[in-house]
KEFIDREN-313863 format. One record per residue (C-alpha): residue number from 1; residue in one letter; chain; x, y, z. Coordinates in nm, 2 decimals, m for minus. Layout:
// KEFIDREN-313863
<rec pos="NUM" code="a" unit="A" px="X" py="Y" pz="Z"/>
...
// end
This chain:
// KEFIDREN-313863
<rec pos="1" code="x" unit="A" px="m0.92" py="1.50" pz="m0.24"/>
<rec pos="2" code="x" unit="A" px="m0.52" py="1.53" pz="m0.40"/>
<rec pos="3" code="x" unit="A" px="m0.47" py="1.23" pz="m0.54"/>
<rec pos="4" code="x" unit="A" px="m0.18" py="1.04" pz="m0.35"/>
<rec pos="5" code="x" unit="A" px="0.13" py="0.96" pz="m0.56"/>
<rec pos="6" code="x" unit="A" px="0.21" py="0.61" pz="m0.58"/>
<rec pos="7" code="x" unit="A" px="0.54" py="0.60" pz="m0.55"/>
<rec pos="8" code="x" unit="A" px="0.51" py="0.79" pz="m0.19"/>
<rec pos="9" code="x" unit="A" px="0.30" py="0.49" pz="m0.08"/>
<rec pos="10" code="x" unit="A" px="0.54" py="0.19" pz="m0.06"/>
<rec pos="11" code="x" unit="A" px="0.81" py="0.35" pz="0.06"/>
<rec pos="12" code="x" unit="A" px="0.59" py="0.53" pz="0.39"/>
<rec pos="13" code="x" unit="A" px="0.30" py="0.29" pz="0.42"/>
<rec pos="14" code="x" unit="A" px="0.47" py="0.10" pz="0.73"/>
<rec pos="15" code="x" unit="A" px="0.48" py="0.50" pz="0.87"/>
<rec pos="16" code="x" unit="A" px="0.13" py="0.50" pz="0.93"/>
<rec pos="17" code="x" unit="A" px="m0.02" py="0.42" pz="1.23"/>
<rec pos="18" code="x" unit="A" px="0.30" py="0.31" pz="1.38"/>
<rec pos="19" code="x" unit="A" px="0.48" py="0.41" pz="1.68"/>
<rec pos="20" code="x" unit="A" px="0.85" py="0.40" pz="1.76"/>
<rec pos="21" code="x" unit="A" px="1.06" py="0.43" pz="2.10"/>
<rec pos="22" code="x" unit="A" px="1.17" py="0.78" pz="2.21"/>
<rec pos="23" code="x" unit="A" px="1.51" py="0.79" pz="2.12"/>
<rec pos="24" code="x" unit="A" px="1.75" py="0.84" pz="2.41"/>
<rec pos="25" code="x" unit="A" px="1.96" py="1.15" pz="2.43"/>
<rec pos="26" code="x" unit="A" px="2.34" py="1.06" pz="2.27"/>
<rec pos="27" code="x" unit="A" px="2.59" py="1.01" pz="2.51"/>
<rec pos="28" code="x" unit="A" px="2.93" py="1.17" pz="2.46"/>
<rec pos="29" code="x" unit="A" px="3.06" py="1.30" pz="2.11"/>
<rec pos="30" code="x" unit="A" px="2.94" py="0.96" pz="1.99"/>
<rec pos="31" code="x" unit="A" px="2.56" py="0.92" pz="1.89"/>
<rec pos="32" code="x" unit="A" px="2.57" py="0.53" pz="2.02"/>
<rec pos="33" code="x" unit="A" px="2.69" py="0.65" pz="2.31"/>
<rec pos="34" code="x" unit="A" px="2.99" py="0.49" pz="2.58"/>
<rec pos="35" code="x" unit="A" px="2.83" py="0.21" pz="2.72"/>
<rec pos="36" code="x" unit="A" px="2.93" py="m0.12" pz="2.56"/>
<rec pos="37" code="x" unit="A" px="2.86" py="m0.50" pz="2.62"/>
<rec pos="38" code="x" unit="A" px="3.10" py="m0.64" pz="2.44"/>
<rec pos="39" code="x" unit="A" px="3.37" py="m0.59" pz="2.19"/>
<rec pos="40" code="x" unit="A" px="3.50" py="m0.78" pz="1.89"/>
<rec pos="41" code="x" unit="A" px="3.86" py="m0.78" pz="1.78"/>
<rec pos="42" code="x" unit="A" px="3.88" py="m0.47" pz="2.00"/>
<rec pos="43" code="x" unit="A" px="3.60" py="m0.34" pz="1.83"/>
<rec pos="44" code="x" unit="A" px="3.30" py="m0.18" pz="2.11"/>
<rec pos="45" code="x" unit="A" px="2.97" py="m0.32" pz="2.07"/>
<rec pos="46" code="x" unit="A" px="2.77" py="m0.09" pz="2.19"/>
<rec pos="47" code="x" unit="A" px="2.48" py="m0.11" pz="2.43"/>
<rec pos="48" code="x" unit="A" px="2.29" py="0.17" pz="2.21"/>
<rec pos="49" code="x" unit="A" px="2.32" py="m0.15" pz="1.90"/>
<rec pos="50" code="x" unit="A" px="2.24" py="m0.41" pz="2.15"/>
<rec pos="51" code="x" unit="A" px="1.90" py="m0.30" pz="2.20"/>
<rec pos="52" code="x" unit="A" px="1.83" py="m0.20" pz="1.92"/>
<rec pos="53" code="x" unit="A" px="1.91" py="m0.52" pz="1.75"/>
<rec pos="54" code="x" unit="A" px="1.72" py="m0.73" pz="2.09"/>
<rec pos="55" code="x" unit="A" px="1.41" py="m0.56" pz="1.98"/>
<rec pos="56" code="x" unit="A" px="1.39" py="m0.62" pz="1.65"/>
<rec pos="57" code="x" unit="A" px="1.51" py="m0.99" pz="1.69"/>
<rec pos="58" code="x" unit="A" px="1.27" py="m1.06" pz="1.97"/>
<rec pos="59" code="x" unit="A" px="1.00" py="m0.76" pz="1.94"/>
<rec pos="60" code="x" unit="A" px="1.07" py="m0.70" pz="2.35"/>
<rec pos="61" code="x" unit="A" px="1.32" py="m0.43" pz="2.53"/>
<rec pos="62" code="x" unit="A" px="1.62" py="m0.55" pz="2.59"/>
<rec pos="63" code="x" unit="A" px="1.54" py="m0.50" pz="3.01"/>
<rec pos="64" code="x" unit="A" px="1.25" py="m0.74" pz="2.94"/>
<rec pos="65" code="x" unit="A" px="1.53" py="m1.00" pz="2.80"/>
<rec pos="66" code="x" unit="A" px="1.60" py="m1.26" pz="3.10"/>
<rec pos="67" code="x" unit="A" px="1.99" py="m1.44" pz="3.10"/>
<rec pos="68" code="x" unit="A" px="1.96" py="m1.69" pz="2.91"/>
<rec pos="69" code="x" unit="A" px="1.73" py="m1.44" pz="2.60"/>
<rec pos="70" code="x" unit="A" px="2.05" py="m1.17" pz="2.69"/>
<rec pos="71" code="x" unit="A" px="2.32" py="m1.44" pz="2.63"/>
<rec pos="72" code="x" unit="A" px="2.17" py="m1.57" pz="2.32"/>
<rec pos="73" code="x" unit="A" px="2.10" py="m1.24" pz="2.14"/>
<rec pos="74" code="x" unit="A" px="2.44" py="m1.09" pz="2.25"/>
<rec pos="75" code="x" unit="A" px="2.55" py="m1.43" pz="2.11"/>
<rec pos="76" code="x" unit="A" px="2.38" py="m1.37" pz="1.73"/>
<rec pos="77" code="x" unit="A" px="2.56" py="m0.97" pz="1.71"/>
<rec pos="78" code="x" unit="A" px="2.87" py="m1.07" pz="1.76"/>
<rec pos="79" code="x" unit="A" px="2.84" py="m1.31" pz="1.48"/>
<rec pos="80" code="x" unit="A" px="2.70" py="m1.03" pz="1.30"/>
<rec pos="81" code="x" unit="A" px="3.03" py="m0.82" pz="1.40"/>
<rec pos="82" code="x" unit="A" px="3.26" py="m1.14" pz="1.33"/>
<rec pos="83" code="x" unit="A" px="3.10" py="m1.15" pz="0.98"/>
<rec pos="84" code="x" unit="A" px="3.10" py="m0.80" pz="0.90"/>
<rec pos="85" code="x" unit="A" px="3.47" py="m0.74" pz="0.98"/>
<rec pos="86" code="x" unit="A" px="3.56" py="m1.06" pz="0.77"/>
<rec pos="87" code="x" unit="A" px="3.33" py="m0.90" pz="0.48"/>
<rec pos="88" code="x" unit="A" px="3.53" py="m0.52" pz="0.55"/>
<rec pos="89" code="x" unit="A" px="3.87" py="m0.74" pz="0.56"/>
<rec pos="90" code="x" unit="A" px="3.79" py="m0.87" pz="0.23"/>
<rec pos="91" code="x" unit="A" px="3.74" py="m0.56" pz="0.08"/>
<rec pos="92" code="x" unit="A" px="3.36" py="m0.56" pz="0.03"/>
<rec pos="93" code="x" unit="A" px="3.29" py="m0.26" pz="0.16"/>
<rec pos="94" code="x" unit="A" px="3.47" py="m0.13" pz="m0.13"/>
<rec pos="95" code="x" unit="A" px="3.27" py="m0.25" pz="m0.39"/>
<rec pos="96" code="x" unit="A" px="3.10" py="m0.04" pz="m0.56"/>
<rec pos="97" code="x" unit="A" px="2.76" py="m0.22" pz="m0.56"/>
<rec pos="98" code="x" unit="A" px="2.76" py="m0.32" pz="m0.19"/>
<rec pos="99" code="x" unit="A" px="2.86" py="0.06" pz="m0.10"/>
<rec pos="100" code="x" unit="A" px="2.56" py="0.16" pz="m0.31"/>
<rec pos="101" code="x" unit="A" px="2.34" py="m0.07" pz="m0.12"/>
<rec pos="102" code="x" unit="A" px="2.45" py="0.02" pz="0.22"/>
<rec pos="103" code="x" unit="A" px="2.43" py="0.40" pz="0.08"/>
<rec pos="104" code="x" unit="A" px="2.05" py="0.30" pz="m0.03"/>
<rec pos="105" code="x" unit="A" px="1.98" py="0.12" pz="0.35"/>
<rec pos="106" code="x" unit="A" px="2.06" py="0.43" pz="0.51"/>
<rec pos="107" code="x" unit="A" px="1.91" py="0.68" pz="0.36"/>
<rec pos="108" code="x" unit="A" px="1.58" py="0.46" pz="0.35"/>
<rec pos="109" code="x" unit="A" px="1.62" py="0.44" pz="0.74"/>
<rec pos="110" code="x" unit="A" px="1.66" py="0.86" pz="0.79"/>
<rec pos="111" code="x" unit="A" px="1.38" py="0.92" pz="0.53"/>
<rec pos="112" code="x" unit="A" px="1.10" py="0.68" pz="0.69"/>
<rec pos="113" code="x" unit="A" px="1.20" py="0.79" pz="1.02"/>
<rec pos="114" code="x" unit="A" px="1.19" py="1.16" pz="0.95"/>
<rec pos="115" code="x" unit="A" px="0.84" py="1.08" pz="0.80"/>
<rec pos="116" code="x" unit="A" px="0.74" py="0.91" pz="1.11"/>
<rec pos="117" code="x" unit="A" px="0.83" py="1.20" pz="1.29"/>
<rec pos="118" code="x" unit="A" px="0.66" py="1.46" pz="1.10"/>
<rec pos="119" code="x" unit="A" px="0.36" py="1.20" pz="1.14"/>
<rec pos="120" code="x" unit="A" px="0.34" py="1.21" pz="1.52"/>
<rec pos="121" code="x" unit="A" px="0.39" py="1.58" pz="1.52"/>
<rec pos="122" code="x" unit="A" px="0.13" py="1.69" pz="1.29"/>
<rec pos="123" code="x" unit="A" px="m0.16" py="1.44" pz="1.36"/>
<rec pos="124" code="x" unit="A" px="m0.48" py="1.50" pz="1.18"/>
<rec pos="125" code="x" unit="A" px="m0.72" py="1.72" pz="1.35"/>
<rec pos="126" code="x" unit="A" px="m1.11" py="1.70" pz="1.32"/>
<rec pos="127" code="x" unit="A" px="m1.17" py="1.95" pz="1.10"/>
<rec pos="128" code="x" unit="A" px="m0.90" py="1.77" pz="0.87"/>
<rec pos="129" code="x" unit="A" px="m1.10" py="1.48" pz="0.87"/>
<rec pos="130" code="x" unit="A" px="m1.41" py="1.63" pz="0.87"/>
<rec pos="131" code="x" unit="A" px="m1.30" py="1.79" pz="0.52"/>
<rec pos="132" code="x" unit="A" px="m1.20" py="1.48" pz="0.41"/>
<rec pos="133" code="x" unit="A" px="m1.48" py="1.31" pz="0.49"/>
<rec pos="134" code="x" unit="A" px="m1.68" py="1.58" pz="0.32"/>
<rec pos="135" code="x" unit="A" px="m1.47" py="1.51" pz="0.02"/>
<rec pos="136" code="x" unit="A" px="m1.51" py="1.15" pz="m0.01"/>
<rec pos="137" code="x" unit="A" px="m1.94" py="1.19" pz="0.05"/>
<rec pos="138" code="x" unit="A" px="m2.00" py="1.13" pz="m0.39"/>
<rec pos="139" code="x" unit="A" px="m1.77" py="0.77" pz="m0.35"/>
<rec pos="140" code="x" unit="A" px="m1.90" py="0.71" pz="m0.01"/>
<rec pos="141" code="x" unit="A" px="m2.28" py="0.73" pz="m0.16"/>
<rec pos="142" code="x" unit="A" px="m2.25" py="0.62" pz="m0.44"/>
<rec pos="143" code="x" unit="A" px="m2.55" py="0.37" pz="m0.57"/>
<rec pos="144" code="x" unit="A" px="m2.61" py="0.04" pz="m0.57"/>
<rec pos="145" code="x" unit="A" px="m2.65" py="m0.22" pz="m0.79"/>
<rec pos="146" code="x" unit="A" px="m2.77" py="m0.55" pz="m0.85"/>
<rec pos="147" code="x" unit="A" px="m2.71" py="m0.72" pz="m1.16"/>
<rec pos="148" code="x" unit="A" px="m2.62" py="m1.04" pz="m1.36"/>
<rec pos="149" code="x" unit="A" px="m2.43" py="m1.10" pz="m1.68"/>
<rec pos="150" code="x" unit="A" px="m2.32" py="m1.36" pz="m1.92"/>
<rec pos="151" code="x" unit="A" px="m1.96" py="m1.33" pz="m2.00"/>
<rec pos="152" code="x" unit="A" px="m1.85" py="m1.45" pz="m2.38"/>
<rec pos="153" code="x" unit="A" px="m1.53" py="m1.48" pz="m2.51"/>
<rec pos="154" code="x" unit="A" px="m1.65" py="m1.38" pz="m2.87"/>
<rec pos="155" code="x" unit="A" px="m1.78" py="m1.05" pz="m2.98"/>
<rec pos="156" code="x" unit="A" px="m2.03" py="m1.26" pz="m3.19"/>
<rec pos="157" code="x" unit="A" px="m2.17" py="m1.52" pz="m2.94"/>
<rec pos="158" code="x" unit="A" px="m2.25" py="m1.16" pz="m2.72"/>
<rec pos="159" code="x" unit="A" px="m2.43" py="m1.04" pz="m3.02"/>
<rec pos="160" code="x" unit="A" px="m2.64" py="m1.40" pz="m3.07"/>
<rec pos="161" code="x" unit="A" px="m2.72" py="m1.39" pz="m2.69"/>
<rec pos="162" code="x" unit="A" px="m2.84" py="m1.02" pz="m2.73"/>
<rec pos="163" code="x" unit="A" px="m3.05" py="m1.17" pz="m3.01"/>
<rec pos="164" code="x" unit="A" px="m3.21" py="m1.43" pz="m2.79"/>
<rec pos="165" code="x" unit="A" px="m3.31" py="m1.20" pz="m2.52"/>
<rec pos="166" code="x" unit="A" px="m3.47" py="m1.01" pz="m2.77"/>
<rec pos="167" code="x" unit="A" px="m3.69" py="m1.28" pz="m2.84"/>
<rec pos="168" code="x" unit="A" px="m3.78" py="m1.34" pz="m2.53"/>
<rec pos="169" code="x" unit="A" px="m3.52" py="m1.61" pz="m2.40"/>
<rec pos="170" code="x" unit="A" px="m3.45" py="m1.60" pz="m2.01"/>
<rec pos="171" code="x" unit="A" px="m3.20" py="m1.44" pz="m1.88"/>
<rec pos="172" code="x" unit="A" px="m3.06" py="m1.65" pz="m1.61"/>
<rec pos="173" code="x" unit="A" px="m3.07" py="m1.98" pz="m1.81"/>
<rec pos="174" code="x" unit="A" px="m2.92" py="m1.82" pz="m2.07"/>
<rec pos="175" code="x" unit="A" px="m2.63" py="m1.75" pz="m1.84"/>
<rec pos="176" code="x" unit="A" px="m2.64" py="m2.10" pz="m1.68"/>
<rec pos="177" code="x" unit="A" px="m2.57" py="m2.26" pz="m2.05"/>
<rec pos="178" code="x" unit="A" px="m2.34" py="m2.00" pz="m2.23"/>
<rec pos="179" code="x" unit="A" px="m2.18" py="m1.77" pz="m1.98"/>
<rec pos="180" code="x" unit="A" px="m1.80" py="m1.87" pz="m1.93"/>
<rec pos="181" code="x" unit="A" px="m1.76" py="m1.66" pz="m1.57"/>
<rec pos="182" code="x" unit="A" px="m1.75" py="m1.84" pz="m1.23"/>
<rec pos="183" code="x" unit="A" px="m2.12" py="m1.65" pz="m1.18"/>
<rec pos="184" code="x" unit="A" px="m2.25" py="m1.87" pz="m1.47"/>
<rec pos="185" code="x" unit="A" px="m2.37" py="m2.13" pz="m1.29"/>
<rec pos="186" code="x" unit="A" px="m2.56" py="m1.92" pz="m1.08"/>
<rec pos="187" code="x" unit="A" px="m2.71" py="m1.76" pz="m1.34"/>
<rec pos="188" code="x" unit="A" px="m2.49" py="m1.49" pz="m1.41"/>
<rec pos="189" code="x" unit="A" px="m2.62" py="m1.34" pz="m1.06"/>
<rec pos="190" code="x" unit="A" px="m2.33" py="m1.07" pz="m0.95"/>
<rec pos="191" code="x" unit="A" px="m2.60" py="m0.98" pz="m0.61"/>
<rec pos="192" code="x" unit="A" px="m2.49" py="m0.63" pz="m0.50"/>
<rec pos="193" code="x" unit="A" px="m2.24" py="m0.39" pz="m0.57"/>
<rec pos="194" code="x" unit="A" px="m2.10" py="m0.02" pz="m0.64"/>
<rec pos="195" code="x" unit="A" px="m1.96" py="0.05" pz="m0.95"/>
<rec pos="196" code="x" unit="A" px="m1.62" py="0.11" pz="m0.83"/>
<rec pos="197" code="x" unit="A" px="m1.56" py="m0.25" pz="m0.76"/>
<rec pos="198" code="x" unit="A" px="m1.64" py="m0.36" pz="m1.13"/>
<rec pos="199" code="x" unit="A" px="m1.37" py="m0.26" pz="m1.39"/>
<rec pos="200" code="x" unit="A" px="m1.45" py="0.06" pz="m1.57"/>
<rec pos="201" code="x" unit="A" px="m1.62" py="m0.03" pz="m1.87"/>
<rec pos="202" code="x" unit="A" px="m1.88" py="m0.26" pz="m1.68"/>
<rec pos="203" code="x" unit="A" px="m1.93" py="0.02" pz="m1.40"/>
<rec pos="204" code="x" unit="A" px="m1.96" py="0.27" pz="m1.66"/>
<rec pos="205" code="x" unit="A" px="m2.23" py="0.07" pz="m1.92"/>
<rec pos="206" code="x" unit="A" px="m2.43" py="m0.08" pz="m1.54"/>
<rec pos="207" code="x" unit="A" px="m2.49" py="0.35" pz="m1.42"/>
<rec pos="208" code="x" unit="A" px="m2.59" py="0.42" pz="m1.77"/>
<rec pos="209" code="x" unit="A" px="m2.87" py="0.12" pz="m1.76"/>
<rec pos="210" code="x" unit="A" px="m3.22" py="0.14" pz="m1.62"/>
<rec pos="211" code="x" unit="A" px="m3.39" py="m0.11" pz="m1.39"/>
<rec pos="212" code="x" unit="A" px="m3.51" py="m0.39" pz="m1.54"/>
<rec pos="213" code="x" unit="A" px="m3.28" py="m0.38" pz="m1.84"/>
<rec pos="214" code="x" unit="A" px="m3.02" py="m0.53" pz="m2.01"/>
<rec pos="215" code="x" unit="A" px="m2.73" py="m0.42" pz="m2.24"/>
<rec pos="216" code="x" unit="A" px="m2.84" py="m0.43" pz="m2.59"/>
<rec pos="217" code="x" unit="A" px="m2.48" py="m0.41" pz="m2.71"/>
<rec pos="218" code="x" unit="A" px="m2.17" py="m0.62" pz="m2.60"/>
<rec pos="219" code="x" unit="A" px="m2.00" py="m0.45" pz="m2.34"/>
<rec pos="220" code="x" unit="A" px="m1.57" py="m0.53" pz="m2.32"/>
<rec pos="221" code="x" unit="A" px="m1.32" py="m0.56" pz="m2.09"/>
<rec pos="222" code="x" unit="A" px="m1.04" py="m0.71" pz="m2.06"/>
<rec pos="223" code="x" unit="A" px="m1.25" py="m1.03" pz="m1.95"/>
<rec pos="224" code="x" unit="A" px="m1.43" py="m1.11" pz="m2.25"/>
<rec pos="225" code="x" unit="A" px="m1.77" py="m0.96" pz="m2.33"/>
<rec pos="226" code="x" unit="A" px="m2.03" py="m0.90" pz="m2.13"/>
<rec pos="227" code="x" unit="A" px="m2.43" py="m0.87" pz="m2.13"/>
<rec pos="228" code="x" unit="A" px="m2.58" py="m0.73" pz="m1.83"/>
<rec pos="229" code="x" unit="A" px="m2.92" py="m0.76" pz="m1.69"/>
<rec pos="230" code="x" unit="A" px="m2.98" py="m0.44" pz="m1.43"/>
<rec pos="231" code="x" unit="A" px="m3.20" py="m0.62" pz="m1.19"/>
<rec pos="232" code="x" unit="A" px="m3.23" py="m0.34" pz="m0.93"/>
<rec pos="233" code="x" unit="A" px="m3.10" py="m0.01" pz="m0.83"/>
<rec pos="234" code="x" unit="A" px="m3.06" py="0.15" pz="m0.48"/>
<rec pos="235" code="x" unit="A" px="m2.96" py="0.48" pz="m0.33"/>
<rec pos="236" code="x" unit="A" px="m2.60" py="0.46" pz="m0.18"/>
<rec pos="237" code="x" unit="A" px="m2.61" py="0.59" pz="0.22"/>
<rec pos="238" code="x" unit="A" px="m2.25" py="0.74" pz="0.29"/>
<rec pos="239" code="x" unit="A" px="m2.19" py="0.60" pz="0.64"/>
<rec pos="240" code="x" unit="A" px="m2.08" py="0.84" pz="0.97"/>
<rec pos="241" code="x" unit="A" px="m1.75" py="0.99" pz="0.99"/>
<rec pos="242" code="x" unit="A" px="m1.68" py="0.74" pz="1.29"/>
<rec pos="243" code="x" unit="A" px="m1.75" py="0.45" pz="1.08"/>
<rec pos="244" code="x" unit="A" px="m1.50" py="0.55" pz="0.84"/>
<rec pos="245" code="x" unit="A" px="m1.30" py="0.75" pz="1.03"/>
<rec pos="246" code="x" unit="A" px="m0.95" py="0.52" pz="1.01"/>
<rec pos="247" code="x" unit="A" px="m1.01" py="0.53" pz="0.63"/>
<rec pos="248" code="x" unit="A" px="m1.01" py="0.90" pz="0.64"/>
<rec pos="249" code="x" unit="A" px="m0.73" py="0.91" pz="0.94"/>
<rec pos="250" code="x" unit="A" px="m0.48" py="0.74" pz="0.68"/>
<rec pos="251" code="x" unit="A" px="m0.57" py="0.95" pz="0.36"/>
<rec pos="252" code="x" unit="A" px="m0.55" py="1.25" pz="0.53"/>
<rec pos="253" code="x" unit="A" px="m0.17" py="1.15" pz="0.66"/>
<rec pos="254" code="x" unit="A" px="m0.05" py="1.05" pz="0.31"/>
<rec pos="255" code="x" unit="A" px="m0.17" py="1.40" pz="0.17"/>
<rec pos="256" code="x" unit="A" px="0.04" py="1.55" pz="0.47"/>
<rec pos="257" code="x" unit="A" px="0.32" py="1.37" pz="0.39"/>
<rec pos="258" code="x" unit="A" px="0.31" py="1.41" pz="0.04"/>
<rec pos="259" code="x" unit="A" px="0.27" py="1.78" pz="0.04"/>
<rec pos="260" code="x" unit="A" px="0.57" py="1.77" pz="0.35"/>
<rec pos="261" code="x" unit="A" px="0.80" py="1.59" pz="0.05"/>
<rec pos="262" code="x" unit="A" px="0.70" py="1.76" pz="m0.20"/>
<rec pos="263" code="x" unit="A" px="0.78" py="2.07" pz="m0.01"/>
<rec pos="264" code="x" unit="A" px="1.15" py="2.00" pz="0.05"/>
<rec pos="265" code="x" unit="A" px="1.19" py="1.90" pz="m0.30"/>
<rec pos="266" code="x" unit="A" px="1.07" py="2.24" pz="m0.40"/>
<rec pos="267" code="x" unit="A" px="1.31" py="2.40" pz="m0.15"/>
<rec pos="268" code="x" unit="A" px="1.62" py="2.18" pz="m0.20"/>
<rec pos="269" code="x" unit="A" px="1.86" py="2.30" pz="m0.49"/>
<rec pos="270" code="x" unit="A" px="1.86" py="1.94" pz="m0.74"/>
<rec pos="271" code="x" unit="A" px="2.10" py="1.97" pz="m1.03"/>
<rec pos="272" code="x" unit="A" px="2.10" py="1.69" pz="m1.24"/>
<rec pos="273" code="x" unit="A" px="2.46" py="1.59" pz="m1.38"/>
<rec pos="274" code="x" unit="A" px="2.53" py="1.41" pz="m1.68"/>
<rec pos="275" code="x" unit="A" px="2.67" py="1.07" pz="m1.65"/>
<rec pos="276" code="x" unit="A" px="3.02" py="1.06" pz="m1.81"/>
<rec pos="277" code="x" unit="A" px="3.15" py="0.78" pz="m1.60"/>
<rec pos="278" code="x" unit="A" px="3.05" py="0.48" pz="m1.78"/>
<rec pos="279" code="x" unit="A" px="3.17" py="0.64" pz="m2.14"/>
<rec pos="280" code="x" unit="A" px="3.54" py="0.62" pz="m1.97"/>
<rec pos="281" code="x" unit="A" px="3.54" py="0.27" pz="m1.80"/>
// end
């Protein structure tokens, strides 16, 4: 499966799976509309900001609000409005920085709602997932293991532990007296596991080992070093679609909408312009 970017992820993960309110049809030549429930300095607040700001304040419409909620809402946005207009009075919507921030807020708000919307229109279909699910069978079945190790800060003290096992020492005690890990005094015992939850050069030295046998060289990562003992080995059973089916819902959505953005950035004309500003301040 196309590997997702990760830069797409942050900025459209609170996309998926979500649902947002039909917008309502703009009224007049304004898009908040006419209808107003207040005003500020003779500025409108508008009914269209009202609710929006009721339901992401108290997470219910503002029709569900009763009085006293209304009042007390109403009452927050106009302190909002009262502080704003001192803030424009003051000249900080001039500055530069705050200008780039408000610049920044809005076009995060267009771009995760147009991604939200190209979400709900192109929903992933069964044979989407199916493919997917196909896709993802080799990570979904993948084996099994059971195994325990004795983790060493020292290249050398691996080596000497190797040593012992060679001459016949037990394994788990061995772990119980010298292994450093949390596992140690449990004697090294890691119980069950698939090789992508281990770090790669643990995963990679366990699916090279055969039952019954440990690692005759120190294996690193970024933990220390490592001796493994491969206790047992069992064929991975991929699961049904339906059991993995949200898993597969969400991937498939973030390849949509990464092939969606990448396909307006191949279409958009993008000219990149050398910065000569800060040479002249």
């Amino acid at each position: 499966m196309t590997t997702i970017r990760h830069w797409l992820l942050p900025a459209f993960a609170l996309m998926l799976g979500c649902t947002a309110e039909t917008p309502a049809q703009s009224q007049g030549s304004s898009p908040l509309g006419t209808d107003t429930v207040a005003t500020v300095n003779g500025q409108p607040v508008y009914e269209s900001v009202f609710r929006s700001y009721a339901l992401g304040r108290t997470q219910m419409s503002a029709d569900d609000l009763n009085d006293q909620q209304r009042e007390a809402v109403l009452d927050e946005l106009v302190q909002l409005y009262v502080l704003a207009q001192a803030g424009e009075a003051a000249g900080i919507g001039s500055e530069r920085n705050i200008a780039a921030q408000m610049e920044l807020q809005r076009l995060n708000l267009l771009a995760r709602t147009q991604v939200g919307r190209y979400q709900e229109s192109n929903a992933p279909t069964e044979l989407e997932l199916r493919e997917a699910y196909e896709a993802n069978l080799a990570r979904l079945s993948a084996p099994e293991y059971k195994a325990r190790h004795i983790l060493l800060e020292q290249e050398s003290e691996a080596v000497a532990v190797i040593a012992e096992l060679d001459g016949g020492a037990d394994f788990s005690e061995l772990a119980k007296q010298k292994s450093t890990g949390p596992t140690g005094p449990e004697g090294g015992d890691l119980g069950w596991f698939d090789a992508g939850t281990m770090v790669p050069p643990f995963s990679e030295a366990v699916s090279r080992m055969t039952k019954g046998s440990y690692s005759k060289t120190p294996v690193q990562t970024r933990f220390g070093y490592h001796v493994i003992l491969l206790e047992d080995v069992k064929e991975g059973q991929a699961p049904g679609l339906d059991a993995v089916r949200d898993e597969m819902t969400t991937a498939v959505i973030q390849k949509k909408i990464q092939e969606y953005v990448e396909g307006l950035r191949d279409a958009a004309t993008i000219v990149a312009t050398e910065n000569t500003e800060g040479a002249a301040e």
